[in-house]
MMTF fields as JSON, N, C-alpha, C and O atoms, coordinates in Angstrom:
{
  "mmtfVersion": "1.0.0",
  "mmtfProducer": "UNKNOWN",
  "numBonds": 295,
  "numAtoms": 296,
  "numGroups": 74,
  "numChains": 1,
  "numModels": 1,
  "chainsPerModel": [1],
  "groupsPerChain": [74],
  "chainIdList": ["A"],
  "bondAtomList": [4, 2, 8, 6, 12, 10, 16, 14, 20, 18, 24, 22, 28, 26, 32, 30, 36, 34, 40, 38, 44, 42, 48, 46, 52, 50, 56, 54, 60, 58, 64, 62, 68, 66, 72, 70, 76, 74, 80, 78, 84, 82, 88, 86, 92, 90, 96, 94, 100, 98, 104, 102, 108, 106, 112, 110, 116, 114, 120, 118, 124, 122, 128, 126, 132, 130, 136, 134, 140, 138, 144, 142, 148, 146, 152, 150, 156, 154, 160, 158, 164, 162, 168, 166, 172, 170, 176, 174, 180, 178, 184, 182, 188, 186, 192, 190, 196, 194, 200, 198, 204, 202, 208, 206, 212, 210, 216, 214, 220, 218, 224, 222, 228, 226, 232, 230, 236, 234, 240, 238, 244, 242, 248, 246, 252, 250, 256, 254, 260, 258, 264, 262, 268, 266, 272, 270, 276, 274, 280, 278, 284, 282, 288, 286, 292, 290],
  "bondOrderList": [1, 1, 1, 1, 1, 1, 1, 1, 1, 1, 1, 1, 1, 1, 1, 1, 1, 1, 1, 1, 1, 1, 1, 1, 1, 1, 1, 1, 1, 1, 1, 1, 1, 1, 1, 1, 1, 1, 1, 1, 1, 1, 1, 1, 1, 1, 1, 1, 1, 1, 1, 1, 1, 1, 1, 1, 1, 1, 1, 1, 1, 1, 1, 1, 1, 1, 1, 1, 1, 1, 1, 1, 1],
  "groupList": [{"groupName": "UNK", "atomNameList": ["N", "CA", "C", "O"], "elementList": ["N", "C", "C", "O"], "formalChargeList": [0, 0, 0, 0], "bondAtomList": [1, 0, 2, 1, 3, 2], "bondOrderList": [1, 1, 2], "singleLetterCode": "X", "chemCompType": "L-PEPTIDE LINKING"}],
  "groupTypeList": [0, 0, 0, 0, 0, 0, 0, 0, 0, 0, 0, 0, 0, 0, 0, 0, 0, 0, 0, 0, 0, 0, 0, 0, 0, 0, 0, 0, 0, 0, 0, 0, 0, 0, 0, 0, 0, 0, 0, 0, 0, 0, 0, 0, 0, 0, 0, 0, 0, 0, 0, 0, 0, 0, 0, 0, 0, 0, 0, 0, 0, 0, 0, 0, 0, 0, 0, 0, 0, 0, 0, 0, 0, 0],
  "groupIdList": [1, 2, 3, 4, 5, 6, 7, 8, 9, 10, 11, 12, 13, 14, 15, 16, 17, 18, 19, 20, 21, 22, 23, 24, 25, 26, 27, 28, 29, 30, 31, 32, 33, 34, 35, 36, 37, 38, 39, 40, 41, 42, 43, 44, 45, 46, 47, 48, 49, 50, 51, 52, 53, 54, 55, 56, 57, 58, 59, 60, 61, 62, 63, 64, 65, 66, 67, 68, 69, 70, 71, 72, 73, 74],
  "secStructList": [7, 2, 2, 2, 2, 2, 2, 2, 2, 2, 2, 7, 7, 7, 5, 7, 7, 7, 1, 3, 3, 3, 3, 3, 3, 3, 3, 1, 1, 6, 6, 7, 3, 3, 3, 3, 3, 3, 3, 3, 3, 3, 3, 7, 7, 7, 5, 7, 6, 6, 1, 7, 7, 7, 7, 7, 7, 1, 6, 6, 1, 7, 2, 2, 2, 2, 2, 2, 2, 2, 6, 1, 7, 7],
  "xCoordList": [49.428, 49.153, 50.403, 50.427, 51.472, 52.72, 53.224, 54.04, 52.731, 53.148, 52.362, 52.534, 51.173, 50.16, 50.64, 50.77, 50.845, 51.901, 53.083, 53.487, 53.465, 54.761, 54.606, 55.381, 53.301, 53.253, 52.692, 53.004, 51.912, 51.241, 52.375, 52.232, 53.729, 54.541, 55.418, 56.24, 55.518, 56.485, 55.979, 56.729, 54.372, 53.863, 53.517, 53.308, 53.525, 53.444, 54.365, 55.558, 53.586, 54.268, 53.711, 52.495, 54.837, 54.048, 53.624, 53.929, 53.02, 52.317, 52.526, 52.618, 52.507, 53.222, 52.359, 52.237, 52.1, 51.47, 51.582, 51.512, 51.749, 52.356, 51.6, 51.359, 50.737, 50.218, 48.957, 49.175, 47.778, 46.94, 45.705, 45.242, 45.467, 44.602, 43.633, 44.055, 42.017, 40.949, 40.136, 39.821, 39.619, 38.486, 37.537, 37.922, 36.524, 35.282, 34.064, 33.603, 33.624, 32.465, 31.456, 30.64, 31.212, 29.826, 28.917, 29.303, 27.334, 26.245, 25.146, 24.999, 24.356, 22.978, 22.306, 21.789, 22.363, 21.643, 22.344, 23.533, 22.037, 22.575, 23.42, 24.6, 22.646, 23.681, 24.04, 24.645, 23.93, 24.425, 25.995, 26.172, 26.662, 28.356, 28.152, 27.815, 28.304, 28.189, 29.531, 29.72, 30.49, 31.588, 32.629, 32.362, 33.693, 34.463, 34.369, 34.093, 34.724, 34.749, 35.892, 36.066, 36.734, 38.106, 37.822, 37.789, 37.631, 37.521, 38.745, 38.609, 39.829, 41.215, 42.213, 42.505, 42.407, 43.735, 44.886, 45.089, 45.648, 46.983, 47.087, 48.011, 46.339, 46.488, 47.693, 47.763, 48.567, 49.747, 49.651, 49.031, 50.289, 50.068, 50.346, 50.036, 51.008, 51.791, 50.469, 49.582, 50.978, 50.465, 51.255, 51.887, 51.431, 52.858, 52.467, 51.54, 53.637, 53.194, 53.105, 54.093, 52.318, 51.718, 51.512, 51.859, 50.671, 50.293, 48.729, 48.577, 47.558, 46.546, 45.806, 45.398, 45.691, 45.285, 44.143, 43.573, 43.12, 42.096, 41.998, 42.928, 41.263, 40.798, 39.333, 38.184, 39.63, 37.805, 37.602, 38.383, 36.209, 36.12, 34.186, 33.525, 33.85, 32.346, 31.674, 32.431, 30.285, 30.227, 30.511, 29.934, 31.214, 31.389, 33.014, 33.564, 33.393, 34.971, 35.832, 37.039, 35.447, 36.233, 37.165, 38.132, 36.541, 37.404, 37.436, 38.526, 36.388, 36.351, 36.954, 37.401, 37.177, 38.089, 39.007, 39.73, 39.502, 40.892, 41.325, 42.299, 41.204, 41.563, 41.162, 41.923, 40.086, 39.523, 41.221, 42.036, 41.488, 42.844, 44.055, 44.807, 44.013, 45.491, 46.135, 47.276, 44.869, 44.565, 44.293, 43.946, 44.442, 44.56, 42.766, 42.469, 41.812, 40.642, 39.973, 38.986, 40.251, 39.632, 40.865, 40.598],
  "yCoordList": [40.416, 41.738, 42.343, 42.929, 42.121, 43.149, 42.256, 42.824, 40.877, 40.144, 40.289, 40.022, 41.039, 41.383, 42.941, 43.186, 43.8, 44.797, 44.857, 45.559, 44.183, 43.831, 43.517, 43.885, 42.649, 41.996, 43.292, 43.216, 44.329, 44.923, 46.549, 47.226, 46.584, 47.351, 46.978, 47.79, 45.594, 44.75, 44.919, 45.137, 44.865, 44.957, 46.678, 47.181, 47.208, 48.338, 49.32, 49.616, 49.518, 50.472, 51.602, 51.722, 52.831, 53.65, 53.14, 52.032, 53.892, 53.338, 55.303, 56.439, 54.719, 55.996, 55.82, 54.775, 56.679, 56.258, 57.573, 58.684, 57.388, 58.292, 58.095, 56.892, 59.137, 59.342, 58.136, 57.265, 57.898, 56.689, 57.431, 58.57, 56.614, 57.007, 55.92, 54.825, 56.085, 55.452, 55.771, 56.959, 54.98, 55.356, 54.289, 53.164, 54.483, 53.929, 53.805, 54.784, 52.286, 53.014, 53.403, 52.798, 54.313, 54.848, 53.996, 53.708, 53.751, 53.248, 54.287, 55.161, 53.813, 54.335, 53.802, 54.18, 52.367, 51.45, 50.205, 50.317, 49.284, 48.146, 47.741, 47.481, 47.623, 46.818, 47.659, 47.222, 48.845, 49.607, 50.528, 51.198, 50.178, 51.299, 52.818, 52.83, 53.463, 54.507, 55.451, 56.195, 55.175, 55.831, 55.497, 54.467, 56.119, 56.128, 57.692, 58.704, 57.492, 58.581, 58.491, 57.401, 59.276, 59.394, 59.936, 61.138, 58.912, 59.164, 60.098, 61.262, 59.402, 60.126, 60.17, 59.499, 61.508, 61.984, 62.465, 63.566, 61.232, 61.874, 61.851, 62.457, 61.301, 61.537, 60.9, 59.671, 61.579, 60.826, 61.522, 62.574, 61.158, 61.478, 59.924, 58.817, 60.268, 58.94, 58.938, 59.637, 58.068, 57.851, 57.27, 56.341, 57.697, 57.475, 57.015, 57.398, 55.672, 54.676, 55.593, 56.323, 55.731, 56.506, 57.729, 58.554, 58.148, 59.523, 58.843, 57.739, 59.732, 59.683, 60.461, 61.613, 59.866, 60.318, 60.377, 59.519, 61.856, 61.636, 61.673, 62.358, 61.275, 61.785, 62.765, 62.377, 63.584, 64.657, 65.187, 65.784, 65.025, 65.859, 65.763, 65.529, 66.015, 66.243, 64.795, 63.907, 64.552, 63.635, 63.076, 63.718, 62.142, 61.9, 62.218, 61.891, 62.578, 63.139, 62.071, 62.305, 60.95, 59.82, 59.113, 58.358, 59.616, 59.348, 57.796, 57.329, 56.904, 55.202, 54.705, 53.579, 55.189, 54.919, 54.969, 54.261, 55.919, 56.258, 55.288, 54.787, 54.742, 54.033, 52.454, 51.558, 52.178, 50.715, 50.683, 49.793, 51.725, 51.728, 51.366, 50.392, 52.428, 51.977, 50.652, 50.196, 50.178, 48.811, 47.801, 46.645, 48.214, 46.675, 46.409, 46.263, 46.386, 45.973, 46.469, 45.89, 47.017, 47.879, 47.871, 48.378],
  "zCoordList": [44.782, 44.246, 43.614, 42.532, 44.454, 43.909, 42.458, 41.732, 42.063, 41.086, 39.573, 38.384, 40.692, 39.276, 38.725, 37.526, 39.651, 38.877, 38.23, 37.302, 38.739, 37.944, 36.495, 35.613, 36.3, 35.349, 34.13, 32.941, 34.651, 34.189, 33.414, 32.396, 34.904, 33.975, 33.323, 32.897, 33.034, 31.708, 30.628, 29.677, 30.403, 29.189, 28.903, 27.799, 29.901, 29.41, 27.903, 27.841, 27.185, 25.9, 25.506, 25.36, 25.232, 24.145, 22.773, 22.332, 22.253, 20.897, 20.339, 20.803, 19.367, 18.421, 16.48, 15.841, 16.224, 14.765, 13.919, 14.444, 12.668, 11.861, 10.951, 10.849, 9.701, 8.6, 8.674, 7.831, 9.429, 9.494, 8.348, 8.42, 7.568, 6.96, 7.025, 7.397, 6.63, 6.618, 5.907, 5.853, 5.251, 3.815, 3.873, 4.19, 3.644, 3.889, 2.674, 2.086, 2.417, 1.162, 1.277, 1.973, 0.769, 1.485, 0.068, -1.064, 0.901, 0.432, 0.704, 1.557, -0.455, -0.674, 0.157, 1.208, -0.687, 0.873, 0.92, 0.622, 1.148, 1.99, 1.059, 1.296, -0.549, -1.791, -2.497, -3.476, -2.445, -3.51, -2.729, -1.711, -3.615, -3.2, -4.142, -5.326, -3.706, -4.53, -4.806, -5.769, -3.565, -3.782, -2.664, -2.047, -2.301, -1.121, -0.639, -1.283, 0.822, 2.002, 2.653, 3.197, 2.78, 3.425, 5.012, 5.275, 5.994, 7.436, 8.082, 8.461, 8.111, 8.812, 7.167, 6.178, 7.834, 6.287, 7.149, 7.661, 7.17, 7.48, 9.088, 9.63, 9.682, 11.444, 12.274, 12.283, 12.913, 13.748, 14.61, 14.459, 15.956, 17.447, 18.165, 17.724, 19.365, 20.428, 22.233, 22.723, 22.433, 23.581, 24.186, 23.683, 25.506, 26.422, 27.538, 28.253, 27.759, 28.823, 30.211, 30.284, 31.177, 32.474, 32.329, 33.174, 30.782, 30.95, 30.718, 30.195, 31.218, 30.702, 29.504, 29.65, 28.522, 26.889, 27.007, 27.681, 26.128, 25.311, 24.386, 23.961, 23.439, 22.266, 22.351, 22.562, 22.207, 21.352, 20.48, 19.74, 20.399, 19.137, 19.393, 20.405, 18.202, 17.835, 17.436, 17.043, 17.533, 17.05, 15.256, 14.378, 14.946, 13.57, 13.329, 12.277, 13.91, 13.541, 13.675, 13.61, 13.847, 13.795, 14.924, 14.824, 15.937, 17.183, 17.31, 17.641, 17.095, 16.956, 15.93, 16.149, 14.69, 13.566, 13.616, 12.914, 14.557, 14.373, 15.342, 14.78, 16.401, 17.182, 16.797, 17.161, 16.135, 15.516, 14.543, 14.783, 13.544, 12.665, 13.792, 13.76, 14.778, 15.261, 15.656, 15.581, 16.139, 17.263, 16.018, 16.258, 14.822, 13.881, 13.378, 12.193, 14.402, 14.276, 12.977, 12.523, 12.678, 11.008, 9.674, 8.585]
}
């Protein structure tokens, strides 16, 4: 047990992000593009190793985008 913590506060990091932007195309329908949509404009804010973070907001405000962006996945 005490080897699996250990292991867990070596990898521990803040993560820090500055100006993330995300744009998206919006569709009519499946084949048609009709334009772009700017999800996050400009969003920065850190997250610090042993604090507990949220994100909120409303639905649609981009709380999965913004984090799909930070984390590489998008």
């Amino acid at each position: 047990m005490e080897q699996s913590q250990n292991l867990l506060a070596k990898q521990s990091k803040d993560v820090e992000f500055q100006d993330v932007y995300y744009t998206v195309k919006e569709r009519k329908n499946f084949w048609r593009v009709t334009g772009e949509r700017r999800i996050l404009n400009g969003v920065s804010g850190s997250f610090r190793n042993g604090q507990l973070s949220a994100i909120m907001g409303p639905s649609g405000a981009g709380k999965s985008s913004l984090l799909n962006a930070i984390s590489g996945f998008r």
